[in-house]
TITIFI-782020 format. One record per residue (C-alpha): residue in one letter; x, y, z. Coordinates in steps of 0.02 Angstrom, whole numbers, padded with zeros to 5 digits, always signed. Layout:
# TITIFI-782020
AXYZ
...
//
This chain:
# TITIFI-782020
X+00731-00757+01358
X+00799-00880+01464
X+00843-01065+01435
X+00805-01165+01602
X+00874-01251+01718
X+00924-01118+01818
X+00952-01079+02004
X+00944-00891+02038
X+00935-00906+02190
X+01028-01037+02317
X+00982-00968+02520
X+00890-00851+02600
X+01039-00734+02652
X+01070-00683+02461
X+00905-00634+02422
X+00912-00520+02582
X+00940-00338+02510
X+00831-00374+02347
X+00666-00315+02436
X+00477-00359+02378
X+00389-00161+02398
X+00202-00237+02419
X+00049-00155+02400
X-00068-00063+02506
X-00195-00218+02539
X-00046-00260+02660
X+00141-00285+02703
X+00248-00427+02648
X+00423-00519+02713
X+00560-00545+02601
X+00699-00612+02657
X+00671-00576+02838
X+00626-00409+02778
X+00447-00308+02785
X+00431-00175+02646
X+00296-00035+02652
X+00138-00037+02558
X+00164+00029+02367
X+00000+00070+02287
X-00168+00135+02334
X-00278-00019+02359
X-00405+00073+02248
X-00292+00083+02107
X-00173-00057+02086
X-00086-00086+01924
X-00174-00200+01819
X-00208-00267+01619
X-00399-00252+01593
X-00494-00334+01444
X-00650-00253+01411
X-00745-00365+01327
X-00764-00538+01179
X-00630-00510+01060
X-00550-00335+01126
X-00352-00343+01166
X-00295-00316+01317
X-00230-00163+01388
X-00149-00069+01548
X-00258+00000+01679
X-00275+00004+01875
X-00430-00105+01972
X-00490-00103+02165
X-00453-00232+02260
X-00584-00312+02374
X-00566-00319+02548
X-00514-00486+02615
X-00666-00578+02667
X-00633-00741+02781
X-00580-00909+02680
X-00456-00794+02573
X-00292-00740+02547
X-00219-00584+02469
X-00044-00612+02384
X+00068-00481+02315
X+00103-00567+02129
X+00285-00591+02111
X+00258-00690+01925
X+00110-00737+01820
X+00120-00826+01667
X+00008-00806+01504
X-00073-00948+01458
X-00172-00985+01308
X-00314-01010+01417
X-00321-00829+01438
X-00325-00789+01275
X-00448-00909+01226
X-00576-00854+01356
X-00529-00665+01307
X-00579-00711+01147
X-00761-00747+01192
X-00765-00888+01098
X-00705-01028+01227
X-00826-01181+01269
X-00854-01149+01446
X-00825-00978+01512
X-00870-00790+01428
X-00850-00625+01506
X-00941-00468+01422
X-00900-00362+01549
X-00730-00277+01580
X-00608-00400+01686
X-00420-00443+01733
X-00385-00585+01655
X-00251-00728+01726
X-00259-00882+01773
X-00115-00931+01912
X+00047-00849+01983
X+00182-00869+02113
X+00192-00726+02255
X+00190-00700+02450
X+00069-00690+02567
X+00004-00503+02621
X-00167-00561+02728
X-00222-00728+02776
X-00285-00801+02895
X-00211-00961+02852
X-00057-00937+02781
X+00085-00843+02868
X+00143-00644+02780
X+00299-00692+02661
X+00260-00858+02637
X+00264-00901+02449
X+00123-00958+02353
X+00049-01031+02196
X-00125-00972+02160
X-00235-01024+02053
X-00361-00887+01992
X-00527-00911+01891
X-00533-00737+01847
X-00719-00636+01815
X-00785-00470+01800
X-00822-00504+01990
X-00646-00578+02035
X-00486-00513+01964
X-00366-00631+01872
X-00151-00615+01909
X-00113-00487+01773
X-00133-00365+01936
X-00012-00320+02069
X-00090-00400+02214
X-00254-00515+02198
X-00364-00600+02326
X-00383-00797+02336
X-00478-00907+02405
X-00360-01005+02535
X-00432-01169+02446
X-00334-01124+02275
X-00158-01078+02357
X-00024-01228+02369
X+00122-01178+02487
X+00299-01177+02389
X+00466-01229+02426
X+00585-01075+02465
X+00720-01152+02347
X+00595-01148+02215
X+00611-01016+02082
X+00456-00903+02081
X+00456-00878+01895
X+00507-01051+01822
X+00374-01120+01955
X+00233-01006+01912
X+00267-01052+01717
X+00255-01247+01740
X+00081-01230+01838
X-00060-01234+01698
X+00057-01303+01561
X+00128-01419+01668
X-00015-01517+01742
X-00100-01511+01562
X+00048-01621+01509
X+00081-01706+01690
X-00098-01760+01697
X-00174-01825+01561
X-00006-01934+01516
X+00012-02002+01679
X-00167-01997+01795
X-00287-01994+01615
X-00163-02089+01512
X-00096-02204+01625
X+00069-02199+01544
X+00168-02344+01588
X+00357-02396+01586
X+00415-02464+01399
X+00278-02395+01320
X+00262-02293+01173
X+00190-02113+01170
X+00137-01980+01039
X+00134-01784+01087
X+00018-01696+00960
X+00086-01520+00955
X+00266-01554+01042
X+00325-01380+00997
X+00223-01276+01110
X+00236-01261+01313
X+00127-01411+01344
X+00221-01518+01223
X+00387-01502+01291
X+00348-01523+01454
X+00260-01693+01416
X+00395-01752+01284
X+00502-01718+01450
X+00377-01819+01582
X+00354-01969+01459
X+00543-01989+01440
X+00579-01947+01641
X+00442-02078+01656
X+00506-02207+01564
X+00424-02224+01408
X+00515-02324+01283
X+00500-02217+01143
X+00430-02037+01132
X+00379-01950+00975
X+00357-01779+00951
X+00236-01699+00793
X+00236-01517+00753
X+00217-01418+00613
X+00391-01317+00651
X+00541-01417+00569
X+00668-01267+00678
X+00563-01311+00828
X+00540-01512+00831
X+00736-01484+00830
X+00726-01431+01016
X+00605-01557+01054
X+00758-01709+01012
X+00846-01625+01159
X+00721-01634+01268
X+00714-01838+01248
X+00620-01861+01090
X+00680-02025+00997
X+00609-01942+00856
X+00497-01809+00770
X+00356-01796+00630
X+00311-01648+00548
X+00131-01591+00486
X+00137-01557+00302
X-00013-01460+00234
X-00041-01545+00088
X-00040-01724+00163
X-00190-01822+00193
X-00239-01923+00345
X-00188-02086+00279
X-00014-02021+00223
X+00033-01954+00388
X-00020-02093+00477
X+00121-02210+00366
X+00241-02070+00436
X+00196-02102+00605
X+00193-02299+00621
X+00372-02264+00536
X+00430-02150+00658
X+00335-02218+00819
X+00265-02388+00776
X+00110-02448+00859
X+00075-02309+01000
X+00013-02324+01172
X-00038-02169+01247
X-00043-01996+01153
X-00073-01824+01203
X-00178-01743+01078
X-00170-01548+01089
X-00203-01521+00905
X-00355-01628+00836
X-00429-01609+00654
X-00316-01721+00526
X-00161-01765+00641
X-00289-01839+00764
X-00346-01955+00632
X-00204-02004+00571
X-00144-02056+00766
X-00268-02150+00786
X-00247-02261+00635
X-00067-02277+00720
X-00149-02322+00896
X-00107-02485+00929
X-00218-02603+01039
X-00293-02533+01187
X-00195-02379+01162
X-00268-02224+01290
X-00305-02050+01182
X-00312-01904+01308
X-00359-01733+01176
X-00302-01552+01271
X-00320-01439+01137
X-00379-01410+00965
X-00256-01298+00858
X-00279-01413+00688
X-00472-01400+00702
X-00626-01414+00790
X-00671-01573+00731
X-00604-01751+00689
X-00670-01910+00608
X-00666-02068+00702
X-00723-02205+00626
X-00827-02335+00730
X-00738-02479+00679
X-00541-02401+00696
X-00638-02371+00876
X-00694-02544+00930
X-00587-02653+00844
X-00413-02571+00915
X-00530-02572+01103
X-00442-02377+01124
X-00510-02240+01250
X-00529-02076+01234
X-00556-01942+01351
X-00536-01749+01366
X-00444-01639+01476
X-00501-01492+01523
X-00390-01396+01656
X-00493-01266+01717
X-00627-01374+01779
X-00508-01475+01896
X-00484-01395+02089
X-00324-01378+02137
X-00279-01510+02265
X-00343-01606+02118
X-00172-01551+02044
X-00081-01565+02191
X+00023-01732+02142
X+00087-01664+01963
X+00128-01477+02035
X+00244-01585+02161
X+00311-01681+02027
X+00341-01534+01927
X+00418-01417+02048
X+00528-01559+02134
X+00607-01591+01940
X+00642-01424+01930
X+00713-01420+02095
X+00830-01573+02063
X+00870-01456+01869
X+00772-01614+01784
X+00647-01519+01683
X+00686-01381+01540
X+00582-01229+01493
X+00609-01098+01392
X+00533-00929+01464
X+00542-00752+01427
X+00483-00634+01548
X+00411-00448+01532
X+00334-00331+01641
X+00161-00295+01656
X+00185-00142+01539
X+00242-00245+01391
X+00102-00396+01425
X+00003-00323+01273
X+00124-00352+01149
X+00176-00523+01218
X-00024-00567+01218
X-00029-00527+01018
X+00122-00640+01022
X+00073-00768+01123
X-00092-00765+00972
X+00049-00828+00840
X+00107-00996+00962
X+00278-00973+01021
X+00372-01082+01058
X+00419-01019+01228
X+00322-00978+01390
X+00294-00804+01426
X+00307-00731+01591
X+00255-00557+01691
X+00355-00499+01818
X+00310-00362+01923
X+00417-00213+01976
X+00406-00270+02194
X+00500-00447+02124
X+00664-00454+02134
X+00650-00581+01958
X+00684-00438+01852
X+00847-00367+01915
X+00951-00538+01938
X+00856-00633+01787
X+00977-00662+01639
X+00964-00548+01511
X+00874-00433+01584
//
């Protein structure tokens, strides 16, 4: 585990001898270095899920031949999201697999093949991964050259790849969706996870007057005051709606924009602390699948409410808050903390990831040079 900032790297000459061994699809640059081809392109190391509900586990895939319009990119890091494990689970509202797949949803890497991009350069992909298409949790993986954004070299490959889907869910909906302003008060519904701290983070960098964090982990809504919180909640089981609500207008007073990942109860009781005109953007729904609002809290405080939905967004859709994100932590302006593994030990970090850490979890594979100069490690 690693608490971010953190430079590993600072020029291109000391990354020279730490070599990226790429697989047989191609040959990659490193450094100003080409490494020979690692793997048989028939059997590259992969996690495989093999159907609704099953866990994931280690395994080897083909990869397809590059067709024109795509890129093949050794994976250097690709973070798990709960997006994967809420489409693994079969029950997600959008997308089900029943077949056998690699699941994954983004990564950082270089270039092997493209016709667009030149070998080395480094890359975030975004993946939608399918029985048909293979997701990151796999040594190399082909992309189509329309869901690959060019990277910075200065830009860490792992800290990048883990502010990509968590990132823009917070980036976006508080700033595009919510149209967060300067002075204004926001609300983070489940500040303790990945998402939350990175938008507790953008609404203070942004400046919001006054940023409140709610979570139901007392240890964890600790970090989130370091991160620029003026002040946390806590979700009590046993309180009602109404009661938490009083908490909130205590704590936060009327709110302008929040960032709803949890729904159910805490929802409800945001709302009644909405004041007017207030913008209600929900990503998630960890408290519950379902959440009064009453018609009249509705009209009479004029809000809006919308829903974000990631997965359905293209990429150069994203394109302003990836910036945004990667520039802050290029400029050490934006904390995560991350723990990487290695593909081997991704099953045990996906049961994990089931019990909402409060951490973003990483895979690194064995041709990065992440794993030997990463802290801790």
């Amino acid at each position: 585990m690693c608490w971010v900032i953190h430079d590993r790297w600072n020029s291109v000459s000391q990354r020279e001898d730490r070599g990226v061994h790429a697989p047989v699809c191609g040959m990659t640059a490193y450094g100003g270095r080409r490494f020979e081809q690692a793997w048989d392109r028939d059997a590259v190391p992969a996690v495989i899920v093999d159907g609704p509900g099953a866990e994931p586990r280690l395994g080897s895939v083909a990869i397809p031949v590059r067709r024109p319009g795509t890129t093949v990119v050794a994976v250097v890091a690709a973070p798990l999201n709960p997006l994967d494990l809420a489409i693994a689970s079969g029950t997600f509202h959008s997308v089900r697999h029943d077949a056998p797949y690699v699941p994954g949803s983004e990564c950082v890497g270089t270039v092997l093949e493209s016709d667009v991009y030149p070998p080395g350069s480094w890359v975030y992909a975004q993946c939608h991964a399918s029985p048909a298409a293979p997701g990151t949790f796999v040594a190399c993986v082909v992309v189509d050259d329309e869901n690959l954004l060019l990277l910075r070299e200065e830009l860490d490959p792992v800290l990048g790849a883990a502010v990509g889907n968590s990132g823009t869910a917070a980036f976006m909906p508080l700033i595009e969706r919510g149209g967060l302003r300067s002075g204004e008060t926001v609300l983070v519904l489940g500040a303790t996870g990945a998402v939350g701290q990175i938008a507790i983070q953008i609404a203070h960098r942004s400046g919001a007057g006054r940023v409140v964090g709610v979570g139901r982990d007392r240890a964890a809504l600790q970090r989130v005051l370091s991160l620029g919180a003026n002040a946390v909640v806590d979700l009590r089981a046993d309180e009602s709606a109404d009661e938490l609500a009083i908490r909130l207008l205590a704590a936060a007073g009327p709110v302008d924009v929040v960032l709803d990942g949890l729904y159910g109860r805490p929802l409800e009781a945001a709302l009644q602390a909405c004041g007017p005109r207030a913008r209600v953007v929900n990503i998630g729904n960890a408290a519950g699948a379902t959440a009064q609002v009453p018609a009249g809290l509705l009209r009479g405080k004029q809000l809006t409410m919308s829903g974000f939905a990631g997965l359905h967004i293209p990429l150069q859709e994203k394109r302003v808050a990836l910036s945004w994100l990667w520039a802050s932590l290029i400029r050490r302006e934006l904390q995560l903390q991350v723990r990487t593994v290695s593909l081997e030990e991704l099953p045990a970090a996906w049961r994990a990831q089931a019990s909402s850490p409060h951490e973003k979890c990483v895979v690194v594979f064995d041709h990065t040079p992440c794993r030997a100069s990463w802290p801790g490690l």
